[in-house]
C-alpha distance (Angstrom), angle and dihedral (degrees) to the residues before:
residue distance angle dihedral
X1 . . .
X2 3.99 . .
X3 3.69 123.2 .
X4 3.24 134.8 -177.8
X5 4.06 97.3 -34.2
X6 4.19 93.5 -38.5
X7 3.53 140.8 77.8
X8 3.53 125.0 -111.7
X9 4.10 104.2 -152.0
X10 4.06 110.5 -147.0
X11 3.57 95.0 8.6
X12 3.93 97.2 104.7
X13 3.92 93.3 41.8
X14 4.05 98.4 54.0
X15 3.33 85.5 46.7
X16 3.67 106.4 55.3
X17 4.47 77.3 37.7
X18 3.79 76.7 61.7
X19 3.38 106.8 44.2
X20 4.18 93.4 41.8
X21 3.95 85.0 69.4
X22 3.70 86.9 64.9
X23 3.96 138.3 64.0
X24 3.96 102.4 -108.9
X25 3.85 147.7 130.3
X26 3.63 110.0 -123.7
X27 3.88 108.7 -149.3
X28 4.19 118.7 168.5
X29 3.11 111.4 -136.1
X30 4.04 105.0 -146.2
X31 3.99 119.6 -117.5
X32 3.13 104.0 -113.8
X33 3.99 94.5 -169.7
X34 4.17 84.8 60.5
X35 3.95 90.3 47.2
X36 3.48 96.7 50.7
X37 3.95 103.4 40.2
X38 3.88 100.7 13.4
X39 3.60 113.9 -142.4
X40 4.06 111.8 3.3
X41 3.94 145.3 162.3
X42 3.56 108.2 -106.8
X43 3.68 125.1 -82.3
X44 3.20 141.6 -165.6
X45 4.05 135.9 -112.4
X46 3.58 92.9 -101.2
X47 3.64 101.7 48.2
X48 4.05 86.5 47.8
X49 3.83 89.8 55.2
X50 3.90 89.6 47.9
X51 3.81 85.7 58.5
X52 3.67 108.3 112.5
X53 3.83 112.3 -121.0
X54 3.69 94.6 0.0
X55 3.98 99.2 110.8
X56 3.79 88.4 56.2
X57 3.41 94.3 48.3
X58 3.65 95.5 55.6
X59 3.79 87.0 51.1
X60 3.60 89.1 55.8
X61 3.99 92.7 40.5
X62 4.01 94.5 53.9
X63 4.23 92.5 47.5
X64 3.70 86.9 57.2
X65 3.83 97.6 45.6
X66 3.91 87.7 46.4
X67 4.43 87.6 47.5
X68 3.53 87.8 47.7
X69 3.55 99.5 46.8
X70 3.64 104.0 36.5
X71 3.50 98.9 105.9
X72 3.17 96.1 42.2
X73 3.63 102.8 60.4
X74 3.76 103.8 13.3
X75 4.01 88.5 116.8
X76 3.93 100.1 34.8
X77 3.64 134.5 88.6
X78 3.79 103.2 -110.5
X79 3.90 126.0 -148.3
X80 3.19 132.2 -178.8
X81 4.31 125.7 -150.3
X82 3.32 100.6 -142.9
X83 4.02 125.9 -161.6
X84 3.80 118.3 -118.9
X85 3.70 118.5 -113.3
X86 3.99 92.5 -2.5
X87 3.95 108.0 140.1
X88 3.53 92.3 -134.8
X89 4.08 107.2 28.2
X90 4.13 96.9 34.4
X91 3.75 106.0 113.4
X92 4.38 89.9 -171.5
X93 3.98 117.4 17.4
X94 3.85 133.4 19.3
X95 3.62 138.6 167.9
X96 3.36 121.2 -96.1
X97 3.81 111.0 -176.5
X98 3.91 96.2 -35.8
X99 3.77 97.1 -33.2
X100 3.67 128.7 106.6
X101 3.94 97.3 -138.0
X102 4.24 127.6 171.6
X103 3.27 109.5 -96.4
X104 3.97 149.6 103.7
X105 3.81 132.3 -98.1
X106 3.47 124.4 -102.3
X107 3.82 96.8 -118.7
X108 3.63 91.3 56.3
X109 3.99 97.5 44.4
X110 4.25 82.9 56.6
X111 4.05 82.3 53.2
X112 3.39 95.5 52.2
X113 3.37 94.0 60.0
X114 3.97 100.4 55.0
X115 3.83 96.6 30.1
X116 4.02 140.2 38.8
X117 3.68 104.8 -140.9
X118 4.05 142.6 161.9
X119 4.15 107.1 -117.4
X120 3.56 126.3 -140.1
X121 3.97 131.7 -166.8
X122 3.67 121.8 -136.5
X123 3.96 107.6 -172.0
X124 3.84 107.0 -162.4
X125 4.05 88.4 -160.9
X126 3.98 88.2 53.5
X127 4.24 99.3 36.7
X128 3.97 90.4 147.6
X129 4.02 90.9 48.6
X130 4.04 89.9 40.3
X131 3.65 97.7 55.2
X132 3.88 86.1 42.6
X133 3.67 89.8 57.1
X134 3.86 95.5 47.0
X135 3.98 90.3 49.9
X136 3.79 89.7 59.1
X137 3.43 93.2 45.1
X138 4.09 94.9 46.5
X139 3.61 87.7 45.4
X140 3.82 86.2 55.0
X141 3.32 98.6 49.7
X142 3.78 124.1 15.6
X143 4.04 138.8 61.0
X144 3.53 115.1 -86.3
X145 3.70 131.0 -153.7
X146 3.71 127.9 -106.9
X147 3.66 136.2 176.8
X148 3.73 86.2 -107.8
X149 4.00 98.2 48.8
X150 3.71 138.1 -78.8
X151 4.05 119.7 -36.3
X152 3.72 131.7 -178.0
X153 3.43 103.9 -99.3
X154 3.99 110.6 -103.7
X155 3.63 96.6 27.9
């Protein structure tokens, strides 16, 4: 996984390990900081929302996730693993200017507007307390696997 200008070695793979214990439809979002500048030192909210044409093309980016994923999710619960501190995937704090601040990312305010979903926060400077976090929450929430078949987790 990528964050914030560095790679985080393991993280993606012990998560999908995670996830592959549960009863979900993986879907990527796409980045839409990486699609619309390519690679880039980190920025803050601000300076994304300065960015000339790139409100509009989140807009435009989140209707064609939600038409291409309609059908694909139109009965599921949908969550969302958010990245810590991101100014467009944060779902609690980014930076604005050099200060930490509450608030959500950009991508996931456009999100909220075409979908109703459950967020999650993956911190990439606390993997081992992330995927910790995201276990409870799965084991909370979603179908689990058995040797059996799938059941509803706490039944």
């Amino acid at each position: 996984m990528r964050a914030g200008g560095s790679f985080t070695p393991g993280a993606t793979g012990r998560l999908l390990r995670l996830l592959s214990g549960y009863s979900v439809f993986i879907y990527q979002l796409p980045c839409p900081e990486y699609i619309f500048l390519g690679e880039r030192d980190k920025k803050s909210q601000d300076v994304w929302e300065s960015f000339k044409g790139f409100k509009e093309f989140l807009s435009s980016l989140a209707s064609e996730v939600k038409e291409r994923t309609y059908q694909i999710i139109k009965d599921r619960d949908l969550v969302v693993i958010g990245i810590a501190r991101s100014p467009c995937c944060s779902s609690s704090k980014i930076y604005r200017g050099c200060d930490l601040v509450e608030g959500k990312g950009l991508w996931i305010l456009e999100l909220e507007k075409r979908f109703k979903f459950d967020i999650i926060e993956f911190d990439f400077k606390k993997v081992d307390e992330s995927l910790q976090k995201i276990k409870q929450f799965l084991d909370k929430k979603v179908i689990g696997f058995e040797s059996e078949g799938k059941i509803k987790a706490g039944t």
